[in-house]
N, C-alpha and C positions, 0 to 999 in steps of 0.2 A: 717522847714519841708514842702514840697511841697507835697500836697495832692494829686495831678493829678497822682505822681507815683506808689501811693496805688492800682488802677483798672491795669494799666500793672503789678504791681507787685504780685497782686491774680492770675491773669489769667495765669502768668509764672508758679507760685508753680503748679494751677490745671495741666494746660499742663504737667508737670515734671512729676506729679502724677501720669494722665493718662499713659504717655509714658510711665511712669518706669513699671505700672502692666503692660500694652499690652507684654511688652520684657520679664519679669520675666515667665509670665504665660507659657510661651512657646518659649524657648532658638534656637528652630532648626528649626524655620516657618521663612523663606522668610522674609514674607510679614508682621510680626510681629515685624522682625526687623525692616525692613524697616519705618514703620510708626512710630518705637521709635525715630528713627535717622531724621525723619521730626519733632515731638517733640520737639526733641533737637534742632533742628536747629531755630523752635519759640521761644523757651526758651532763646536760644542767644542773640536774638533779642529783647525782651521783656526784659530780666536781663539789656542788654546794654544800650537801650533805658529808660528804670527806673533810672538805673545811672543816665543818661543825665539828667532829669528831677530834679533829685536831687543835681544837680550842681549849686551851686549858680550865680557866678561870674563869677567863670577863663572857659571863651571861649575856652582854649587851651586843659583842660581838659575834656570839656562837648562832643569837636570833638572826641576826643579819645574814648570815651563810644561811642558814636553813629559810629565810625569805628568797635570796637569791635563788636555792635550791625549787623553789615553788613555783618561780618563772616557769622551769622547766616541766615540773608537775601541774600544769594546768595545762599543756598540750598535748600530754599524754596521751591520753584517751582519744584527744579530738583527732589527734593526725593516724592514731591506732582504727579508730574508726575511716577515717580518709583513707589511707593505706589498705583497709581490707575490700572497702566496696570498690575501691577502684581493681587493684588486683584481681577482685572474682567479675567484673566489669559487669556489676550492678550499677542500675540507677535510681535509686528512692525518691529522686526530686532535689533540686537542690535548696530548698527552703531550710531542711533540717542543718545542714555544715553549715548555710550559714548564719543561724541561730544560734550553732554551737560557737562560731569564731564571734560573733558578733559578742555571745556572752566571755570569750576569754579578754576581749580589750578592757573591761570595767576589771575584770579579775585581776590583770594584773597591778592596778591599780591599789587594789584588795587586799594585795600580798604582800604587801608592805604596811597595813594597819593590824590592829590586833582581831579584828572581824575573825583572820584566819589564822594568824599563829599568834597567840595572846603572852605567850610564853616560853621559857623553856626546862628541860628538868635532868636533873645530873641522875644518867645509870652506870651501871659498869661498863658499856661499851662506851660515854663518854655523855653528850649533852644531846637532847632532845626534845622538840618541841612538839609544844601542848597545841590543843586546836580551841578555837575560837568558836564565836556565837555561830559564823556560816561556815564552817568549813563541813558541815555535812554536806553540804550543794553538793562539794569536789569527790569526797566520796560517793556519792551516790551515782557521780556522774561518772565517775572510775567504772565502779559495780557494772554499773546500768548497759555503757558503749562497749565495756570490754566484753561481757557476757550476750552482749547482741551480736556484737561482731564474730565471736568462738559459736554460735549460731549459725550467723551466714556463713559462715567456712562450713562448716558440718553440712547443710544442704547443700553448699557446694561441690567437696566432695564427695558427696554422696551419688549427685547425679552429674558426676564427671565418668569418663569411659573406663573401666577399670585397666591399670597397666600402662594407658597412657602419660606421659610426660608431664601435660599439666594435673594429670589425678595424684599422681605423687608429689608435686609440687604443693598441692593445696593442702592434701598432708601433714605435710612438716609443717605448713605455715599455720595449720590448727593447731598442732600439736604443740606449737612454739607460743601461741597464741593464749590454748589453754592453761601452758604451764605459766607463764608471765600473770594470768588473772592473782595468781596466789599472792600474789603484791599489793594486795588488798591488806594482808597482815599490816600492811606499815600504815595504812591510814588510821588502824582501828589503834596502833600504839599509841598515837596523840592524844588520844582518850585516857592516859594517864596506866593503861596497859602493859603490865613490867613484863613483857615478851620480845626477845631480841629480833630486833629489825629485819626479817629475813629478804626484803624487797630486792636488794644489790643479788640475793643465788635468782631470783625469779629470772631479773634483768638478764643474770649471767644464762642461764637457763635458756632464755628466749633465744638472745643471740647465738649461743651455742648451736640448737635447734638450725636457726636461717643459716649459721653459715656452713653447717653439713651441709643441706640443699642446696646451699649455692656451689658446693664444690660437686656433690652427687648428683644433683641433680640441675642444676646449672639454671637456679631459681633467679628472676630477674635478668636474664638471658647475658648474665658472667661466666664465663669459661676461666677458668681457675685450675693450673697446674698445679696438681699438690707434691712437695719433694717429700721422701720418708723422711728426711731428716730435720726437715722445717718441721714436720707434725711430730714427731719426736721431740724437739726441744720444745714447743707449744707445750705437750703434753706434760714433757720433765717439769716447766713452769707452774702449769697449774697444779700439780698435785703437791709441791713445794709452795703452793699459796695457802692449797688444802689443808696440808697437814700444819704448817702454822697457824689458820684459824682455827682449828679441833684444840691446838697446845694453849692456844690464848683463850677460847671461852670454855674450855673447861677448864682452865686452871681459875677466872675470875668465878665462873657457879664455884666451884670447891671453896674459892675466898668465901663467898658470900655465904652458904654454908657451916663452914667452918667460924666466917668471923675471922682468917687473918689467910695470907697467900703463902703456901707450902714450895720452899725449894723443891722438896721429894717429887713432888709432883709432876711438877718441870722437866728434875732428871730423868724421873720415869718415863714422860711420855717422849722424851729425845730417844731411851733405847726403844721406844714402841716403832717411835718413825726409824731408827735407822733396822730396824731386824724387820718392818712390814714396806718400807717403804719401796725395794728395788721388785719383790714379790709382786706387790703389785703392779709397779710400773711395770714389769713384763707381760702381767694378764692385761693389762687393758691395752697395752703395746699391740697385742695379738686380736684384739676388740678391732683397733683401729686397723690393722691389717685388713682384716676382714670385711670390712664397712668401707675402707677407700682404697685398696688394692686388689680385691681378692679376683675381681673383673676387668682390670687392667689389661689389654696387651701391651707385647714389647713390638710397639709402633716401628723403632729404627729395625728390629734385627726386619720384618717383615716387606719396607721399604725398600730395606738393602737388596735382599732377594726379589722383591719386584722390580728394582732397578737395574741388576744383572742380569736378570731372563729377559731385560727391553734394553739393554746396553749397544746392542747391534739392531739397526734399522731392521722392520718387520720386510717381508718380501710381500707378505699376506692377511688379511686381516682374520684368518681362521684360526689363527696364531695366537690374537690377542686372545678369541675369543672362546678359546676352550682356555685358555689361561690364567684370565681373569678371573672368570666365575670360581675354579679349581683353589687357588691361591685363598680368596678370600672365602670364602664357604669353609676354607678346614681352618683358617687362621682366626676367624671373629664367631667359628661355630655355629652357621645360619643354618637357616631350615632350605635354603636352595640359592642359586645366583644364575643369574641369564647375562649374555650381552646380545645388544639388537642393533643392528647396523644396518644403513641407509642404501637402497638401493633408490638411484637416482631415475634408470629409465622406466621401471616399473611403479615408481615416486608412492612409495614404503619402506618402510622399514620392517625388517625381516632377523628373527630370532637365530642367529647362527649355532649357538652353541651353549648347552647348560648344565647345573650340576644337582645334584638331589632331585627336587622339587622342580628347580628350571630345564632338568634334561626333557621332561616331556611338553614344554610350550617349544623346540626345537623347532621350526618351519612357520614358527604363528606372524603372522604379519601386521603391522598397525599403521593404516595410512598417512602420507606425510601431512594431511588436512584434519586430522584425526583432534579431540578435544589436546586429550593429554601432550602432540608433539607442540601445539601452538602454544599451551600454558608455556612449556621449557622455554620455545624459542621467546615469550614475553618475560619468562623470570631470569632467565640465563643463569641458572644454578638447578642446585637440586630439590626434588621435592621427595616431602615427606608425608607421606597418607594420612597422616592423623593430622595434619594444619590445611589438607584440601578440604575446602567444602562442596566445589562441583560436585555433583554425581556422576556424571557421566565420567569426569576422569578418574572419580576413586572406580569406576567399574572397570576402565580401561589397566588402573592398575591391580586388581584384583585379577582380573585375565592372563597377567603377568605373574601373578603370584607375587609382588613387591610391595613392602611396605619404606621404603627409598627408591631415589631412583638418583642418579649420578650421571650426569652429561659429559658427552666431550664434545663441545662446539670448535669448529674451525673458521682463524678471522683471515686464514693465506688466502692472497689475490688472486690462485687460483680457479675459488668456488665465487669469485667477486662478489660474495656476501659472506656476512655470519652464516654457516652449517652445521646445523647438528649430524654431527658425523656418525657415532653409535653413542647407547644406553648401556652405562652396566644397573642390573634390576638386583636389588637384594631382599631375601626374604627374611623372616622375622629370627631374633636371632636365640637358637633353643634355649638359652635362660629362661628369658622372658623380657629378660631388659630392653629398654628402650634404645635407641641407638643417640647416643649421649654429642652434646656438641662437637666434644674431643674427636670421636669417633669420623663425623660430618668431615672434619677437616682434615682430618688422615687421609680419608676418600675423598675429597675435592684436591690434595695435593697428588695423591697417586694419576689423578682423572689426567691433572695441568703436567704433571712430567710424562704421564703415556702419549700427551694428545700429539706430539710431534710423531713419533711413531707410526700412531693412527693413520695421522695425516700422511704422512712416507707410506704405510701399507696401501690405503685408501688410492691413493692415485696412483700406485701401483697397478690395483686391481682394475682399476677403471682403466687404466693403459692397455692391460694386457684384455679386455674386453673386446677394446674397440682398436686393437693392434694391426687385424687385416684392413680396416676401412683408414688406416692412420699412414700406413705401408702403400695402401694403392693410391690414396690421396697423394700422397709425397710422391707417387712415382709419377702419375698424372702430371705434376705441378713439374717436375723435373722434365716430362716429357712434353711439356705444351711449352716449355722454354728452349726446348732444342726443334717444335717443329720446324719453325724456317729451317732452319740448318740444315735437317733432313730431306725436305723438300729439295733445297738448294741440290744437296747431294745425288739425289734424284735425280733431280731434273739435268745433271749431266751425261748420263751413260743413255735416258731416254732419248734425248737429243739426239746424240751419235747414233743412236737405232734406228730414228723417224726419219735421217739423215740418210741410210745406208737403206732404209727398207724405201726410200722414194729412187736412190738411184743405181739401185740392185738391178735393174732389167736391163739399163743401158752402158753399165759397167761390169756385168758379171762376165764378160769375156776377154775381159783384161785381167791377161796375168796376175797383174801388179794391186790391183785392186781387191782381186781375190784373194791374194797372200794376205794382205792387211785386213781385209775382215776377217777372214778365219782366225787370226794373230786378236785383233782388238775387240770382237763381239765377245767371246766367253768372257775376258776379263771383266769387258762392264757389266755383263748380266751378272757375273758370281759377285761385284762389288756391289749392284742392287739386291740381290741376294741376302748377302752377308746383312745391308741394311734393314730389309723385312723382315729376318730373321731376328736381329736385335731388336726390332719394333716387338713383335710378338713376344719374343724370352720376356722382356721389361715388362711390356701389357701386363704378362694372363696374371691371373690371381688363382694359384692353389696351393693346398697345404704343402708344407715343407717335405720333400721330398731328398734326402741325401742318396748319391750315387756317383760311382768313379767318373770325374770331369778333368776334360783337359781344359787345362788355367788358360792357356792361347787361345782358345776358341773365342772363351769367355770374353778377352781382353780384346780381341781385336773387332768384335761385334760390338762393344760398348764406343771403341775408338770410332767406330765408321757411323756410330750415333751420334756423338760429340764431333765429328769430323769438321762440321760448320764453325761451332764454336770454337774449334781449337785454330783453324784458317785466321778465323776473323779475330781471335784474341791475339795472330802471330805467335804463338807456338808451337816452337819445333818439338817434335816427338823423336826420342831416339828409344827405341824396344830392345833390349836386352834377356831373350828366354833361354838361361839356361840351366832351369829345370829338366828332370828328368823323368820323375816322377807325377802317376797324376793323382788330384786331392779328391778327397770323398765332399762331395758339396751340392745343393742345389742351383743350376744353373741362372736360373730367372731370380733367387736372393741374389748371388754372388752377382750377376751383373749388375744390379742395385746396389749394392756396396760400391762396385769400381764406376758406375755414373757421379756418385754421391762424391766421392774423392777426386776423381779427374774434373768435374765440375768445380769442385772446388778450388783444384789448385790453378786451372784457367783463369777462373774468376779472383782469386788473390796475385797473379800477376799483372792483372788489370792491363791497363791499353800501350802499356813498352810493352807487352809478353814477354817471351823469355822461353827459356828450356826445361823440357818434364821429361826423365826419363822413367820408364817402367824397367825393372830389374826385377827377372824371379829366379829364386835359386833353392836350391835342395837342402834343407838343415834338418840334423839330424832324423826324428821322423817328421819334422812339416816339410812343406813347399812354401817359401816366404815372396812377396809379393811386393816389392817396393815401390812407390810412387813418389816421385824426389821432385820437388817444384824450386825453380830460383825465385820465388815471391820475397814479401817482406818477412816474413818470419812472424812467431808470435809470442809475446809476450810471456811469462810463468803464470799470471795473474789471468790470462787466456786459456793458456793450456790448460790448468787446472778447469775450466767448466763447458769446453768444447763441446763433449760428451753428454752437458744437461740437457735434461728436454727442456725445450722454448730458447733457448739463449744461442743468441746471433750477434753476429758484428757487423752484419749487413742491414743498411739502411730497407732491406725488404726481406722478406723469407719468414719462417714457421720456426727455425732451430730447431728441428726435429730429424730436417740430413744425418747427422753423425749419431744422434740417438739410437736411433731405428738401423744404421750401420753398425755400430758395438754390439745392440740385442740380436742382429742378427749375425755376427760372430761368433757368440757366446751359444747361439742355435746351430754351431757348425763344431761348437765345442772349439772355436779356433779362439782367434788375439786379436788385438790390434794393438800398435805399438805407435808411438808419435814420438816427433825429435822435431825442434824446431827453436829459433831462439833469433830474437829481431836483428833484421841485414842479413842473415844468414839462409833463408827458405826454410823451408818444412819436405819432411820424408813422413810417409805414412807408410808403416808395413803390415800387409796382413799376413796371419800365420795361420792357413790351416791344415789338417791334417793331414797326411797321405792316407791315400783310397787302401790302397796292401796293410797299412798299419792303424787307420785311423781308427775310430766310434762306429757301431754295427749300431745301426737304428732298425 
């Protein structure tokens, strides 16, 4: 077993590794190919040349690997070159690549005569081959692309934006670029150059270089979770690869030297690795700390906590939005955080709340036609200032103070389109670092678990906006469905008056006649009474007003508004007041609540009718209000969403009755209570407080 081929044969599998993710990650990028197919092409080379090494004796065979190995070294340079202009997205023309591919088909040809490897020669690392009449081309052509190419990266970096993502990307990939040119060494050995093949550290070198960037800086656009303990045992590997190529070629220089191979030697350098080796492994342990964790957050603990300050539905969207910005400004260290949320009638968006930097854009508004809201709603994710090229929206987000910006779009049937509901804006983050993919997806995950929330605050808000026009709406709608009724109701005690006031002159001197108007006029004036009175309470519209009410009044001016429909539905009304007590409430809500209910329970006894009784009675400190219908009863599966806004069992209506009845209970500081269950009817009770004991508004 020839140990020398162990270091090309690690640094093959790595390379194989790296190449295979870069290609998997992304099947339809160029430039992702292409650097797999530069991979493979060291892989070639490296497998071939490991061969070789591994060959004992037969000369004949060990040429044969290092020809096979040459496949792979004639793509080298060409796809090193392919890979770089593509990457820095230079165009030279395509004449020159394909000049260069055009000269690798005769080549490989080539590489299989002695033109290019004529021979081979035994060193202490094992067998190697000599070059041929043209194998300068290959050098030259190595030299030539690789040192043009570690060029075009230099200007590229150079007149990249400093700090940006792909500035540092271009980077590593110089740095990785330049270090790999040093693989030049290995062409000049087949010149007969007793100098140990250093080409397989350059190799290792290079890849080392890309796949930091690919993990730090998420180069070839791979996001790469790295575990400390995966990069740990990496690390234990390699330096255990290390310290056996230092024990093997310096123990062959000392043969060579010496002229024979020293046990001592051997021994000696096994106590050098076991007394240097954990030493180090802790220092460069502490390297890699620093270089892939040192900027890490701890993503769960951070989510956890933003997931229990949003675990109960928001009421409000002011909530979110001094919360958000606060949370992540101290958690990821930014320079400020804003969130900007949608106002729909003034159709902007409007800065609610900020932190550092974002406390003072507080009231900034940015129209909903605005460059930057149209890019979101066409990208529907986030954007990132440094991949805008608009001006106008990098202005819009410089306004903001953001160098991200994070959407919460909403797809509920509510807004019956995609809405961008609000912006969280983040500013740059006091490192300096970039905000890393990882980073991206932590905040596009927090955005997708807040947006329900949002969404719940958001039409909250809007609810409670347009709550009086939603309230008079429904009472309209409630009241333009009892007007016959009420006419109807009218139009009897009117009669009986047009009646008595045509034959008041020639009957008013009858006793009997006289007794019975005095007896039956007040009655119906105070029952038309009673009814224009509950026209008016129901009408007017103004603010909520709590004050001691008698619950009878209430109930029986709602009843003489519903009068028609309760005739016409057939049912019987049986009233039960014995309260004693009166409730602190607003008269004209309260009669809204008990239209809303006796409506209903009419209308669910449908055309048999049935019996509703009203029961109020005294508990402890309320006055409870019971409204008991023999209808069908409802379902659990019902009962549970009676209460939502929009939702109806009725082939017509808004679903907003019981809604806008609960929010105005809850405005009385009172209850509502439901019991119901199919064949059995439904009771509704409301509970609110006594006037002596209740809520001082």
């Amino acid at each position: 077993m020839n140990f020398y081929a162990i270091p090309p044969i690690v640094t093959c599998i790595t390379i194989f590794a790296i190449g295979f993710l870069v290609y998997i990650n992304n099947l339809k990028s160029k430039v992702n190919v292409i650097f797999s197919l530069f991979c493979l092409s060291m892989v070639l080379w490296l497998f071939g040349f490991s061969m070789m090494y591994l060959t004992r004796d037969n000369t004949t065979e060990a040429l044969q690997w290092a020809r096979l190995g040459f496949m792979g070294i004639i793509f080298i340079p060409i796809l090193a070159y392919h890979f770089i202009i593509s990457f820095i997205d230079y165009h030279p023309g395509k004449w020159l690549l394909s000049i260069l591919y055009l000269t690798a088909l005769p080549s490989i040809f080539l590489g299989w005569t002695d033109f290019v490897y004529n021979g081979v020669a035994r060193y202490f690392w094992g067998f190697y081959p000599t070059a041929g009449k043209l194998y300068f081309i290959f050098l030259s052509m190595f030299a030539g692309l690789f040192s043009y190419g570690v060029l075009l990266l230099f200007f590229a970096w150079r007149n990249s934006k400093r700090g940006s993502v792909k500035a540092q990307q271009l980077f590593y990939v110089l740095i990785a670029f330049a270090g790999g040119t040093t693989g030049v060494v290995d062409y000049i050995i087949k010149y007969r150059v007793p100098i140990y093949p250093i080409g397989y550290l350059a190799a290792l070198f290079f890849i080392s270089v890309i796949a930091y960037a690919i993990t730090k800086h998420h180069l070839l656009d791979i996001e790469v979770v790295i575990k400390k303990t995966a990069v740990y045992s990496l690390l234990t590997a390699l330096l255990t690869g290390l310290f056996i190529s230092v024990i093997l070629i310096g123990n062959s220089l000392l043969g060579s030297f010496l002229g024979y191979n020293s046990i001592w030697f051997g021994t000696l350098a096994a106590f050098l690795v076991a007394f240097l080796f954990q030493p180090l492994r802790d220092k460069v342990q502490e390297l890699v700390d620093k270089a892939f964790f040192r900027a890490r957050y701890d993503y769960q603990r951070i989510l956890r906590k933003y997931s229990h300050a949003l675990s109960q539905p928001m009421t409000d969207l002011d909530r979110f939005a001094h919360l958000a910005p606060y949370l992540l400004t101290h958690s990821m260290n930014l320079s400020g955080a804003s969130v900007m949320v949608l106002e729909r009638e003034e159709k902007h968006y409007l800065v609610r709340a900020g932190v550092r930097e974002g406390e003072s854009l507080e009231g900034l508004t940015i129209p909903e036609d605005s460059p930057l809201i149209q890019e979101i709603y066409q990208k529907k994710k986030e954007l990132i200032k440094e991949e805008i090229q608009d001006p106008a929206i990098r202005t819009e987000m410089e306004k903001l103070k953001a160098v991200l910006i994070i959407p919460s779009i909403s797809w509920s049937t509510y807004f019956q389109k995609p809405t961008l509901l609000c912006t969280t804006n983040l500013g740059e983050k006091l490192s300096g670092e970039p905000f890393s993919r990882e980073d991206i997806e932590f905040l596009r995950t927090m955005a997708n678990q807040a947006s329900i929330s949002i969404e719940h605050a958001f039409i909250l808000e809007e609810l409670r906006k347009h709550q009086e026009q939603i309230i008079k709406s429904e009472k309209m709608a409630a009241l333009g469905t009892a007007t016959a009724g009420i006419a109807h109701e009218l139009k009897n005690p009117l009669t009986y008056i047009m009646t008595v006031a045509q034959t008041l002159p020639q009957g008013w001197d009858n006793p009997s006649f006289r007794e019975s108007v005095m007896k039956m006029l007040p009655s119906e004036a105070e029952r038309m009474k009673l009814i224009l009175d509950g026209i008016l309470d129901f009408s007017r519209t103004r603010e909520l007003t709590l004050q001691p009410v008698e619950i009878t009044e209430v109930l029986k001016k709602t009843l003489a508004l519903l009068a028609y429909e309760i005739k016409k539905g057939r049912v019987y009304v049986k009233e039960e007041y014995r309260h004693t007590a009166k409730v602190l409430g607003d008269p004209n809500r309260l009669t809204q609540v008990f239209v809303n209910i006796i409506n209903n329970a009419v209308q669910a006894m449908g055309e048999k009718g049935g019996d509703l009784t009203i029961l109020s009675q005294d508990h402890e400190k309320e006055v409870r209000i019971s409204i008991i219908d023999t209808g069908p009863g409802m379902s659990k599966e019902v009962l549970r969403k009676i209460f939502d806004p929009f939702f109806t069992t009725k082939s017509s209506g808004t679903g907003l009755g019981l809604a806008i009845t609960k929010k105005i209970m809850e405005e009385h500081h009172g209850n509502i209570l439901v019991n119901s269950s199919p064949g059995r009817g439904t009771s509704f009770t409301v509970c609110l407080p006594q006037a002596e004991l209740g809520y001082r508004i």
